[in-house]
KOLMAR-100468 format. One line per 2 residues: for each residue x, y, z of N, C-alpha, C. Coordinates in nm, 3 decimals. Layout:
N
X Y Z X Y Z X Y Z | ...;
END
This chain:
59
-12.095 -9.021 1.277 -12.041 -8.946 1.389 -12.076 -9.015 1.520 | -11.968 -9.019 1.584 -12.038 -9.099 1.771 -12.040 -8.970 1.801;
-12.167 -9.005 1.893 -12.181 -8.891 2.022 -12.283 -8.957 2.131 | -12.296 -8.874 2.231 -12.414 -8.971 2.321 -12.536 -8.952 2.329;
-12.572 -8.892 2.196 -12.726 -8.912 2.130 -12.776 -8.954 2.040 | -12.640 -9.037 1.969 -12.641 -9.125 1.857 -12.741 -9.043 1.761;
-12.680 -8.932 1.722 -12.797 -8.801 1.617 -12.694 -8.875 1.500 | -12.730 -8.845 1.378 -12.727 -8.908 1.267 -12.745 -8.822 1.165;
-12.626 -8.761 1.072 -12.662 -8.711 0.953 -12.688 -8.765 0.838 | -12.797 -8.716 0.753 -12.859 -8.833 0.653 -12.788 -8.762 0.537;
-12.742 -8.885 0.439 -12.674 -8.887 0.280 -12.738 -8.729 0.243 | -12.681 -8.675 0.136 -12.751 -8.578 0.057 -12.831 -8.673 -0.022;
-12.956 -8.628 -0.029 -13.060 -8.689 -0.121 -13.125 -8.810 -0.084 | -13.087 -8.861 0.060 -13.150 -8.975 0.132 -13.328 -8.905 0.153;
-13.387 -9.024 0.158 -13.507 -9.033 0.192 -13.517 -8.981 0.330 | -13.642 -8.918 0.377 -13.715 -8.919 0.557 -13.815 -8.864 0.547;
-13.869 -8.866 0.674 -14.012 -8.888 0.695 -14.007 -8.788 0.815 | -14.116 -8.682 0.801 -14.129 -8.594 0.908 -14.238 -8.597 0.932;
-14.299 -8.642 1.077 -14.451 -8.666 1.173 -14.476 -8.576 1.244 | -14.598 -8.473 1.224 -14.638 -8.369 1.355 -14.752 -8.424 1.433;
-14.725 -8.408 1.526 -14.897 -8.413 1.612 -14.942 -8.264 1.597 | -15.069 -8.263 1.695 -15.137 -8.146 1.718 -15.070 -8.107 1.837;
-15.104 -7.947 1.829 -15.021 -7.891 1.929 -15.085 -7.926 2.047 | -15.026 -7.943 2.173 -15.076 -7.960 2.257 -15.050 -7.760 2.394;
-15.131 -7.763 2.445 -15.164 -7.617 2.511 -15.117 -7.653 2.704 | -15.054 -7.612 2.743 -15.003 -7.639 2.894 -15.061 -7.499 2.976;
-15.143 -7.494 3.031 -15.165 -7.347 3.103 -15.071 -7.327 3.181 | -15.072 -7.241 3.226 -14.911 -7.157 3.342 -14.984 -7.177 3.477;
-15.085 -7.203 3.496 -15.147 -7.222 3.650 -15.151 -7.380 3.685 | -15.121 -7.432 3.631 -15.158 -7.620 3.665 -15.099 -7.629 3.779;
-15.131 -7.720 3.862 -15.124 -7.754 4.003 -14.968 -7.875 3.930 | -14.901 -7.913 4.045 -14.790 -7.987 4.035 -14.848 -8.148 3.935;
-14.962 -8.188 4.025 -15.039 -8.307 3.942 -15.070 -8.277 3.842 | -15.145 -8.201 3.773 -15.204 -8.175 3.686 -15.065 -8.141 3.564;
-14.962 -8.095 3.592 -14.840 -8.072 3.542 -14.801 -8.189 3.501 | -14.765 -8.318 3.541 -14.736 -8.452 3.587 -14.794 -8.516 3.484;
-14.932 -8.486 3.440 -15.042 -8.542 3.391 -15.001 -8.518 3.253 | -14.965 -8.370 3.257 -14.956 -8.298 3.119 -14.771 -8.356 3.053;
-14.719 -8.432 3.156 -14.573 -8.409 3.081 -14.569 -8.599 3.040 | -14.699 -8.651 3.112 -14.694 -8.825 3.076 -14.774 -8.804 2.940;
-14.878 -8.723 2.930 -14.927 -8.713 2.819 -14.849 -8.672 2.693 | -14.750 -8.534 2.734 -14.674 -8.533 2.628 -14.553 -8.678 2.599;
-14.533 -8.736 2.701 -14.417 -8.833 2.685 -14.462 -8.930 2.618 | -14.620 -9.012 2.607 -14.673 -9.069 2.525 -14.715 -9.088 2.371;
-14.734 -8.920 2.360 -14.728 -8.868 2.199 -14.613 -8.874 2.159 | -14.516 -8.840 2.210 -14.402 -8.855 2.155 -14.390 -8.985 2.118;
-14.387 -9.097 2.183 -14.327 -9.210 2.176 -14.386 -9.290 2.040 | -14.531 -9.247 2.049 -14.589 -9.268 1.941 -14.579 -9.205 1.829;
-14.553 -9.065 1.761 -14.509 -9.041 1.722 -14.314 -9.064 1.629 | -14.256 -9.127 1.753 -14.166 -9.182 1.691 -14.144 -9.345 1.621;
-14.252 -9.395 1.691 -14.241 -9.504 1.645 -14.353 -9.489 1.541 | -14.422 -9.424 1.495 -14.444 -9.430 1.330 -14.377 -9.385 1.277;
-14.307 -9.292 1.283 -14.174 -9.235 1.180 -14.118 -9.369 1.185 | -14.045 -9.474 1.239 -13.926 -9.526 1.301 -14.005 -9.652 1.178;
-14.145 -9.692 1.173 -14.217 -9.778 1.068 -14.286 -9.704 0.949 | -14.248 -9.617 0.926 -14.303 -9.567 0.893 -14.261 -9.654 0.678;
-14.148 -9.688 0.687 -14.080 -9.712 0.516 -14.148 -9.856 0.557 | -14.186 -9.959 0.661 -14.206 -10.042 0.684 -14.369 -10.126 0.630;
-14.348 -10.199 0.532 -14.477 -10.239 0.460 -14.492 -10.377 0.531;
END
């Protein structure tokens, strides 16, 4: 399927690999920085997170 998130449906019975982190906790009072802090931190787990899925079949 094209689309402009290049999402991808997998074969029936294809292989994948599903990665959780730990939850991460955001309080409702954080100052704008401290917010900033919290959304580079989440943007980092993520990235990492995808790139072990992404190596993950990779020996």
């Amino acid at each position: 399927m094209k689309s402009w998130d290049a999402f991808i449906i997998p074969y029936p019975f294809s292989n994948g690999v599903f990665i959780c982190g730990d939850p991460i906790a955001v309080s409702p009072d954080l100052t704008p920085e401290e917010l900033e802090d919290k959304r580079l931190c989440l943007e980092k787990i993520l990235t990492d997170i995808n790139e072990r899925a992404d190596n993950y079949w990779v020996q």
